[in-house]
N, C-alpha and C positions, 0 to 999 in steps of 0.2 A: 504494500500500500504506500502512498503516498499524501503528504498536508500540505497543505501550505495557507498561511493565514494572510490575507491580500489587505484588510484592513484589521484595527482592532481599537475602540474605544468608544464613547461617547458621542462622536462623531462621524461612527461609520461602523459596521463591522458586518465582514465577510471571509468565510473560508471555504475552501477548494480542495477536495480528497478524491483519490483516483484507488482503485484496484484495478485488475490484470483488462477489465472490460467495463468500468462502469468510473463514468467521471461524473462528481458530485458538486455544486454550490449548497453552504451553507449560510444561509440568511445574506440579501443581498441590499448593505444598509449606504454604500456608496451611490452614486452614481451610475448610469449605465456603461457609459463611455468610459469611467475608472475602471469599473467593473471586469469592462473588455480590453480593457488596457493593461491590467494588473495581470490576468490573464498569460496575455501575450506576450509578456515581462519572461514566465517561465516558463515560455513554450505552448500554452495552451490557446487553443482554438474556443474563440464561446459557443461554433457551432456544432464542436464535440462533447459538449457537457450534454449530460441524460435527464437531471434533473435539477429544479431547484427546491430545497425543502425549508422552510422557514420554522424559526422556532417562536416566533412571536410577532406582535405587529408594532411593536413601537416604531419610530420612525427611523432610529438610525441599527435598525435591523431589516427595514423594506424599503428604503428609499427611489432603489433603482427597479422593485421592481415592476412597478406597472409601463413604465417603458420598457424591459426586456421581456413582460409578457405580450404586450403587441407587437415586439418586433423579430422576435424568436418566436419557434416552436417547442421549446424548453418545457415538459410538462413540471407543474407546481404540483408540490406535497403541503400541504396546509391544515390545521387544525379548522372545522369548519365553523366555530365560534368567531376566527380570526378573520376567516373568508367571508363572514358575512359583514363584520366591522369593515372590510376594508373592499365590501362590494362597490362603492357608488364609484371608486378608482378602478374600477377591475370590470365593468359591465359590458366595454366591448370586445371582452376576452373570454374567444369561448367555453362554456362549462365545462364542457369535457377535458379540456386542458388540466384541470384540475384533481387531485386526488387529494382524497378527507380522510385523516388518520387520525389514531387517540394512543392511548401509553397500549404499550406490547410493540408485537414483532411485527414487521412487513420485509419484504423481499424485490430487490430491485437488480434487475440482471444476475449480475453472482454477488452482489453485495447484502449482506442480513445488516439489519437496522431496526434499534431496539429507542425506542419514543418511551421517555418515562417525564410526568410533570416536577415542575420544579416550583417553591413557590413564590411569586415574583405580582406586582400590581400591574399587569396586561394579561387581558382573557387567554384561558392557556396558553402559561410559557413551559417550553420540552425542552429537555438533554435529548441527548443523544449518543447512541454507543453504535458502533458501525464496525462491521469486521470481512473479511474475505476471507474467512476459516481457519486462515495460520497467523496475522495479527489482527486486533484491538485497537479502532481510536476512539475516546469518550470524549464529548463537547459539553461543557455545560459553564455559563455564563447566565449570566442576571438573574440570581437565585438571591433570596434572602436568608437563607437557612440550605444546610446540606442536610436533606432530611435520609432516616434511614432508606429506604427504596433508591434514592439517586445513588448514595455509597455503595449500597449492594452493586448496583449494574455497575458502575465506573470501577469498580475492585476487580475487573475482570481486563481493565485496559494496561495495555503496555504503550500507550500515548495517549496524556491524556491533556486537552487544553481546559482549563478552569480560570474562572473569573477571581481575579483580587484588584479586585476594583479602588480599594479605599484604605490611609490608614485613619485609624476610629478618631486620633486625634486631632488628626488635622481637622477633617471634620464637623468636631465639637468648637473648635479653634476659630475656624474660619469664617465667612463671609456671609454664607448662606444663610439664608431664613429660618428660623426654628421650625416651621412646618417641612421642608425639605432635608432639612441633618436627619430628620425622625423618619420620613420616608427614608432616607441611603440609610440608617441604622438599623433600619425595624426589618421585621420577619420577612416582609414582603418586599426589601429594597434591594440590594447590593452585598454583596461577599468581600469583608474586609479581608484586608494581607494576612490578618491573623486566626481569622477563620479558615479561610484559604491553605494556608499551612497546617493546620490540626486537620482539614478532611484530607490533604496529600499525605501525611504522614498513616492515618487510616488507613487509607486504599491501599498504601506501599505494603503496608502491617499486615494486611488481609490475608491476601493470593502472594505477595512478592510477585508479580507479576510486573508492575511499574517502572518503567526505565527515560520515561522520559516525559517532562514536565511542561508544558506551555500557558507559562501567568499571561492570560486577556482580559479584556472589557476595564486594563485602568483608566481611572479618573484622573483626569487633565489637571484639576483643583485643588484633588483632595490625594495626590498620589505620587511619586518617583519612580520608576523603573527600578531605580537600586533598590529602593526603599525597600518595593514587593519583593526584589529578590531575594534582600538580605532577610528578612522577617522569615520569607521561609528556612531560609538557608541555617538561619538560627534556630528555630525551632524544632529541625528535623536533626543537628547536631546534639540537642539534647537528649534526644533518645538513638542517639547511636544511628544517625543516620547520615552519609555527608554526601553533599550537591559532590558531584563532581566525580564521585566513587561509588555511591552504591546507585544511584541515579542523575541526571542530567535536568539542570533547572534553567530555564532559558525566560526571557521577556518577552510578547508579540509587539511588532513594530505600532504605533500607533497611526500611521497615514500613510505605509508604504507595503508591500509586500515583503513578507518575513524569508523568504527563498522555499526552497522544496527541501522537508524530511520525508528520505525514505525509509519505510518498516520494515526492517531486514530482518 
């Protein structure tokens, strides 16, 4: 298999995963023309992607795509709660374009893909775990809580990209409105750097399966690159874990595409 994260933050996020036959977009929150552009950065064609699957409707999770649903043939995977919020954009795109899933398994070319909800304030938001039989990648971003059902299925991934969006202090610290710190803080907001590190260290704990780590969805605000790395990178030291030796911790780019990991 293959990843590659073409956007990640606040202001866009999309990712791009390939097995032996089946090329995948995950949530498509830039642009169209980034989108296609990002793309073609590492080789890919938009007119060979098979799917696009969305995990929610926020905007900087759809942005591009009611342009690449008119302009492509790209069939959509969609929560059909989300499809209907986000019908009055989508009306001259035919129905059938579309396929409506809920948490469990579907099957797409030779790829298995496992839909489990996460809890987040936008009408169903999904992880996702996706495999081609011999590796595992788990997605899950803009959760407010890693509840047990998402740790179970993600403990099964040997790449997994997770949201550390925030750290708690800055947060508290910072600028924003008190009705907005309690959304990013609350159940249904955002996965700080240090939550974020307690459910990696879990999954790692589980299966041992885990080899490779990709912190997304940080806050521009409220967050560092280093920051999230270091937060885990400390955390997972205290129980005998070390970035760099027993797994590989890495940051997604915020505006550009991150290059292509392959699952070997």
């Amino acid at each position: 298999m293959e990843y590659c994260s073409l956007a990640s933050g606040s202001s866009g996020n999309a990712h791009y995963l390939a097995s032996k036959n089946t090329k995948i977009l995950v949530d498509v929150g830039m642009s169209a023309k980034y989108i296609r552009e990002a793309l073609g950065s590492v080789g890919v064609l938009l007119d060979d992607v098979h799917a696009i699957v969305i995990t929610h409707a926020h905007i900087d999770h759809i942005r591009g795509l009611r342009v690449l649903a008119r302009r492509t043939s790209i069939p959509i995977f969609i929560h059909r709660t989300a499809y209907e919020w986000l019908r009055p954009q989508l009306e001259d795109v035919p129905y059938e374009r579309f396929t409506f899933f809920d948490e469990g398994n579907m099957v797409l070319r030779d790829m298995q893909i496992e839909a489990f909800r996460v809890p987040h304030d936008a009408f169903m938001t999904f992880g996702f775990r996706f495999t081609d039989g011999k590796k595992t990648l788990g997605i899950a971003t803009d959760l407010g809580e890693m509840e047990d059902q998402a740790l179970e299925t993600l403990s099964a991934s040997d790449f997994l990209v997770l949201e550390s969006n925030h750290d708690e202090n800055m947060v508290r610290m910072g600028p924003y409105p008190y009705r907005l710190k309690q959304r990013i803080l609350g159940e249904m907001g955002h996965l700080s750097n240090a939550r974020a590190a307690q459910s990696i260290r879990s999954i790692y704990e589980d299966k041992g399966k885990l080899r490779f780590v990709l912190l997304a969805h940080l806050s521009d605000q409220n967050n560092y690159p280093d920051l999230a790395y270091m937060t885990t990178q400390a955390h997972l030291k205290e129980h005998k874990i070390y970035a760099g030796r027993d797994l590989q911790v890495e940051v997604a780019p915020r505006k550009h595409p991150s290059g292509v990991y392959r699952l070997l």
